[in-house]
C-alpha positions as CSV (number, residue, x, y, z in Angstrom):
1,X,9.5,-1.2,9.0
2,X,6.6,0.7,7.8
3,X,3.3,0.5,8.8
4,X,1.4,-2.1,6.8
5,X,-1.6,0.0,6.4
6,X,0.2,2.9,4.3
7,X,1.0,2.6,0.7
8,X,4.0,1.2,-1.1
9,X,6.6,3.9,-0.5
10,X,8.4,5.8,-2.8
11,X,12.0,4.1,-2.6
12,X,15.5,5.5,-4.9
13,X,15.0,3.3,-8.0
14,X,17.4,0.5,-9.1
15,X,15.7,-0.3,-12.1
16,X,12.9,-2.3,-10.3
17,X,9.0,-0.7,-9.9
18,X,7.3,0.4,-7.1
19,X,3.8,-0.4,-6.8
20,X,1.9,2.9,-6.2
21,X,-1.1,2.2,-8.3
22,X,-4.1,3.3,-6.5
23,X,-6.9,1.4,-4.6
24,X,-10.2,2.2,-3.4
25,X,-10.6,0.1,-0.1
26,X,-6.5,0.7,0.4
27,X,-6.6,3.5,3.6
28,X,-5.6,6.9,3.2
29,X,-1.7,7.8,4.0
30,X,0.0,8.9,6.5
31,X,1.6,12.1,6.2
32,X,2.6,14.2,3.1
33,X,1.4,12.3,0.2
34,X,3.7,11.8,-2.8
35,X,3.6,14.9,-5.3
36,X,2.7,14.1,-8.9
37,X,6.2,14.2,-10.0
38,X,7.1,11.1,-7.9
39,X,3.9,9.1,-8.8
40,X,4.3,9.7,-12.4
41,X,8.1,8.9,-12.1
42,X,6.9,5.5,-9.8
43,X,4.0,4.5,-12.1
44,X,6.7,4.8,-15.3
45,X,8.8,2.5,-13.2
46,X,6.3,0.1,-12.7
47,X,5.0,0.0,-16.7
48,X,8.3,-0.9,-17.3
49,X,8.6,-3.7,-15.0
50,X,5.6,-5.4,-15.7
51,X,6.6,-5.1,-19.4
52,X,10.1,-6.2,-18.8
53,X,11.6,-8.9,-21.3
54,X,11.7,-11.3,-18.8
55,X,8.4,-11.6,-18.3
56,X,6.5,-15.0,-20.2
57,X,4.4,-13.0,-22.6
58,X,1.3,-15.2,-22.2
59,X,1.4,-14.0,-18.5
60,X,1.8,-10.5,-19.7
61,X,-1.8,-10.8,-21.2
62,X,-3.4,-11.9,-17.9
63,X,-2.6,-8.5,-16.3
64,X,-5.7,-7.1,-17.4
65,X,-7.6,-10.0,-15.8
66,X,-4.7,-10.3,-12.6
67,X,-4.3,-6.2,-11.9
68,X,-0.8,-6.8,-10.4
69,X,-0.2,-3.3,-9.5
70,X,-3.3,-2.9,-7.6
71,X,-3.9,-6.0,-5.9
72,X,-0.3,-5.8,-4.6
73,X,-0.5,-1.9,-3.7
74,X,-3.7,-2.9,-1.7
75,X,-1.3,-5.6,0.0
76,X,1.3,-2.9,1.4
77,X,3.8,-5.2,-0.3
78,X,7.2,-3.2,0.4
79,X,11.0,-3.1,-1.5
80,X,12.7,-3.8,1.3
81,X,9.6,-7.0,2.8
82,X,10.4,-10.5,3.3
83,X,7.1,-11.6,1.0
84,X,6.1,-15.9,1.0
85,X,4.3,-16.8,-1.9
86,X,2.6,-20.1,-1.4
87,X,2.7,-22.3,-4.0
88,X,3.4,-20.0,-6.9
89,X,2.9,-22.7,-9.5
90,X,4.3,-21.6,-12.8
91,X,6.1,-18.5,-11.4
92,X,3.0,-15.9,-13.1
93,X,3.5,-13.1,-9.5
94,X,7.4,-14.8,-9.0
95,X,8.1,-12.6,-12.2
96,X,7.0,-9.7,-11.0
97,X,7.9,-10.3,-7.0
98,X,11.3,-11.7,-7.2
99,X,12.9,-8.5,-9.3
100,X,10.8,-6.2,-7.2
101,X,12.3,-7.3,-4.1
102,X,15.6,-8.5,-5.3
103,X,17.7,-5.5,-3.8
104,X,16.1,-4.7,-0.8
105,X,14.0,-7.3,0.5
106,X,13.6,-11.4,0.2
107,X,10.8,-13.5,-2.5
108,X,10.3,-17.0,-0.8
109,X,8.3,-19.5,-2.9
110,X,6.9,-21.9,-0.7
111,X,6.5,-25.5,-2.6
112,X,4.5,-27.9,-1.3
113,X,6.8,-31.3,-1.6
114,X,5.6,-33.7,-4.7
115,X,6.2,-37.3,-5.4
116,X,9.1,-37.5,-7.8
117,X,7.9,-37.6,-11.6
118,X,4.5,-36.3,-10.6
119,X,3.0,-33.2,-12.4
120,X,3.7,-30.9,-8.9
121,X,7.2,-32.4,-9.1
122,X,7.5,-31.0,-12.3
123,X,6.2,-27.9,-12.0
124,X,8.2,-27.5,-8.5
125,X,11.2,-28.1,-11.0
126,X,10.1,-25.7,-14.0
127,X,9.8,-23.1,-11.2
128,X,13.5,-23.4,-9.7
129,X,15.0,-23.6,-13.2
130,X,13.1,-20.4,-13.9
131,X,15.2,-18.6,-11.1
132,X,18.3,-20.6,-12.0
133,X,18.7,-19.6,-15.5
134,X,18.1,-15.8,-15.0
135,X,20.3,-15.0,-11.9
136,X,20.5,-11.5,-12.9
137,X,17.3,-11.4,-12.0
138,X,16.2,-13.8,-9.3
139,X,19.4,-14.6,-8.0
140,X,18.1,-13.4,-4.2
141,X,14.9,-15.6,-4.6
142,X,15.2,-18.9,-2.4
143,X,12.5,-21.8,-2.3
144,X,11.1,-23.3,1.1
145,X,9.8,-26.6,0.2
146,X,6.7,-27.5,2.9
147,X,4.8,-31.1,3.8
148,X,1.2,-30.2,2.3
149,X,0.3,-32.4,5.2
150,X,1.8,-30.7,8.0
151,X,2.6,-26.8,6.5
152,X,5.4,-24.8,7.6
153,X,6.8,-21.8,5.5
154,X,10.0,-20.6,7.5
155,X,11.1,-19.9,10.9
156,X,8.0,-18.4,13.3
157,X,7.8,-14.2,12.7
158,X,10.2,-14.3,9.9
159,X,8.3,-13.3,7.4
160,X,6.4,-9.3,6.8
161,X,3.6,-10.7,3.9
162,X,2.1,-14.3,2.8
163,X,0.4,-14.2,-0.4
164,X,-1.6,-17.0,-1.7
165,X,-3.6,-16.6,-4.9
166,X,-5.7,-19.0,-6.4
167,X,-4.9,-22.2,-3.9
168,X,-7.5,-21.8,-0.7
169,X,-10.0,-23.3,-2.9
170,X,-7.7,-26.9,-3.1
171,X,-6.9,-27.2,0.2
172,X,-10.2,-26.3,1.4
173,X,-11.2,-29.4,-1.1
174,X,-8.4,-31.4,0.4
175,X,-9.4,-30.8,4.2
176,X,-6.2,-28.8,4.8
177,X,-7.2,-25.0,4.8
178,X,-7.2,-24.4,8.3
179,X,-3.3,-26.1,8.9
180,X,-2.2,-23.7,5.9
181,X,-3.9,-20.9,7.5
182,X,-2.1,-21.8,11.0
183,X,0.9,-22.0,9.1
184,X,0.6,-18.5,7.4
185,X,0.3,-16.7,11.1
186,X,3.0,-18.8,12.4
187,X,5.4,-17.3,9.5
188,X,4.6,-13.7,9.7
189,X,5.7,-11.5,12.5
190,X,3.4,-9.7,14.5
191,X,1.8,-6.9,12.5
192,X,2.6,-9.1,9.1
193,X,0.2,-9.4,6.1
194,X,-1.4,-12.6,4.7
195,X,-3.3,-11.1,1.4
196,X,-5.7,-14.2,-0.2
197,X,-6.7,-13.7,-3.4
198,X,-9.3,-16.8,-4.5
199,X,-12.3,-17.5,-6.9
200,X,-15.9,-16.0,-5.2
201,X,-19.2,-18.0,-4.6
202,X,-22.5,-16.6,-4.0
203,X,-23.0,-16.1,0.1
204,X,-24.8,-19.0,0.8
205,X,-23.1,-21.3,-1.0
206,X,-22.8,-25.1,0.6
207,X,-20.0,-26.5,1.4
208,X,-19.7,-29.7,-1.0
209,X,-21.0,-27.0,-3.9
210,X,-17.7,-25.0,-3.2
211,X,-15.7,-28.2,-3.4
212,X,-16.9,-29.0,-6.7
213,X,-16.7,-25.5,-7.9
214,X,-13.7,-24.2,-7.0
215,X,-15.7,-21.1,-5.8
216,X,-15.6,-20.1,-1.7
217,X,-17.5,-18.1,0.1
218,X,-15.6,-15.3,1.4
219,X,-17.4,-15.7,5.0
220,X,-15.6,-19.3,4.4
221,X,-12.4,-17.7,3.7
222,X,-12.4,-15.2,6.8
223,X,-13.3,-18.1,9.3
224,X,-10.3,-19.8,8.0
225,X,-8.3,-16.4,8.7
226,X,-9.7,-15.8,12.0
227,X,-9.9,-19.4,13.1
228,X,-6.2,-19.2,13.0
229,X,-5.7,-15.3,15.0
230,X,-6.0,-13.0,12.0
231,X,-8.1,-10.1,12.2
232,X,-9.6,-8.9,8.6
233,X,-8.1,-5.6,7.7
234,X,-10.1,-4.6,4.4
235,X,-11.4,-6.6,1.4
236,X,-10.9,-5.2,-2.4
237,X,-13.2,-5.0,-5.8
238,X,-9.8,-5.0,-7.8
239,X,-10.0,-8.7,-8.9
240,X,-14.1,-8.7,-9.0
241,X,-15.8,-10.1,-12.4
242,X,-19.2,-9.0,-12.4
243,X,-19.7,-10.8,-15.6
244,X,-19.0,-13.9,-13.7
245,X,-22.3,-15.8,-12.0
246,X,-19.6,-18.7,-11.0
247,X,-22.1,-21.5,-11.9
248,X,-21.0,-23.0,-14.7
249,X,-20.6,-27.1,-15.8
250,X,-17.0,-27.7,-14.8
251,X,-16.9,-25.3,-12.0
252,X,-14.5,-22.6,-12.6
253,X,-12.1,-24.5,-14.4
254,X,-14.8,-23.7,-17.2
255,X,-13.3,-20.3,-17.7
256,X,-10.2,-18.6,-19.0
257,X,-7.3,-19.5,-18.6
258,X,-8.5,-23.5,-18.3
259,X,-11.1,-23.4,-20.8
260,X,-12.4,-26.5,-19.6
261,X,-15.6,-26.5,-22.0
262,X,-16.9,-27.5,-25.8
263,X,-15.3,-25.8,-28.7
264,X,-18.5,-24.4,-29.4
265,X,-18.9,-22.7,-26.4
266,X,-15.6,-20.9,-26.7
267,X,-16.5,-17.3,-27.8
268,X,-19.0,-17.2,-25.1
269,X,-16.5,-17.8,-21.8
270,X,-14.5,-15.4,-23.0
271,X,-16.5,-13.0,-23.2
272,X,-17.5,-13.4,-19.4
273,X,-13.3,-13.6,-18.6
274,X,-11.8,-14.8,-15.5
275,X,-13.2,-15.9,-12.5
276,X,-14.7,-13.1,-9.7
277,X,-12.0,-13.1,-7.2
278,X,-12.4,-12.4,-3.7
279,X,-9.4,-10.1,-2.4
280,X,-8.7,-10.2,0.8
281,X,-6.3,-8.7,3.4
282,X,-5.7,-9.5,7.4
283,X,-3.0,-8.6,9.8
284,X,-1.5,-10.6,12.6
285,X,-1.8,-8.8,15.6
286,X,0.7,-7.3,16.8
């Protein structure tokens, strides 16, 4: 396996992208770097991935607000990885995920275990009928379903990356961040990437404002991380929202895609966007 500090790798293309787009914090490669014939041939690859007609087109519009390419470059998120995605919800990175790692490598999507007829039930349920009814494309994606009160994503060191975006901020309001985060390190194998990608409050910030906000600190989200044995590799500006002061009435929920706000007041959150997102990414020692 490659190091998980270099870039994704150029890899002989069956049909699926390669993430190569560039990011600042992501360190500088090993080696020869890729000529501009093979980027431009990986970045047309790509494009046509993330515009594949598989994709739900009101995901496709969050891309500008998501930066798939670069948040997952600046994960080191590799063809041929075994990559956990915790609670995926309605499947917005398992379209982009599953196909990418389809030939050479494994998607998991770790649900947490609902009460039957409840709305995580049903969305647990949207999410494997999704994978069911295109086989073609996520016929090698499988589903680990996990207690949310006792979280376990696989067997220990089986997995090379854990992704979780968006979802710190509920457990953290729930009291069950740290047993997640004990879970992620358990699942990875030495050397293995947990990336976090989550909504950004001020530094500072107290603890029962970030429950009712759905904004964390990040120094919040690292002593989670190294609580549990990860060391912090290198944070990203790829999902930041300058626009975004994250204090707002119904915490960040206010914002696109929620919307949680008076009609009135409609024009005015969207022109501030999504949230400022914290991007994160720490290594299990190996």
């Amino acid at each position: 396996m490659t190091s998980r500090l270099l870039p994704v790798r150029l890899l002989p293309a069956v049909g699926l992208l390669l993430l190569t787009a560039s990011c600042t914090t992501t360190p500088a490669p090993e080696g020869q770097p890729p000529s501009a014939s093979e980027a431009t041939a990986a970045a047309t690859r790509f494009d046509a991935v993330l515009a594949g007609d598989w994709r739900t087109p009101a995901f496709r519009k969050r891309d500008t607000y998501r930066h798939p390419a670069q948040t997952l470059d600046f994960f080191g998120v590799q063809a041929d990885d075994v990559v956990v995605e915790i609670t995926p919800g309605a499947g917005w990175y398992s379209e982009i995920l599953a196909p990418y790692l389809a030939t050479r490598g494994r998607y998991v999507a770790a649900l947490a275990a609902a009460t039957a007829g409840s709305a995580g039930a049903r969305r647990n349920d949207a999410l494997r009928a999704k994978f069911a009814a295109d086989p073609a494309r996520y016929g090698t994606a499988t589903v680990h379903e996990f207690d949310p009160k006792s979280p376990a994503f696989g067997a220990p060191a089986s997995a090379d990356v854990v992704l979780t975006f968006r979802n710190v901020h509920n457990w953290v309001a729930a009291g069950s961040a740290a047993d997640h985060f004990t879970g992620f390190f358990q699942v990875l194998r030495p050397g293995g990437v947990l990336g976090v990608v989550d909504h950004r409050a001020p530094a500072g910030t107290d603890p029962d404002s970030m429950k009712r906000s759905g904004y964390l600190t990040e120094a919040l989200v690292i002593e989670l991380a190294t609580a549990a044995g990860f060391r912090l590799d290198a944070r990203s500006p790829v999902n930041a929202n300058p626009r975004d002061h994250a204090d707002h009435p119904n915490g960040v929920w206010t914002l696109p895609p929620t919307n949680r706000h008076e009609p009135v007041d409609a024009e005015r959150y969207r022109a501030i966007g999504e949230s400022d997102r914290m991007t994160l990414r720490f290594v299990k020692p190996g």
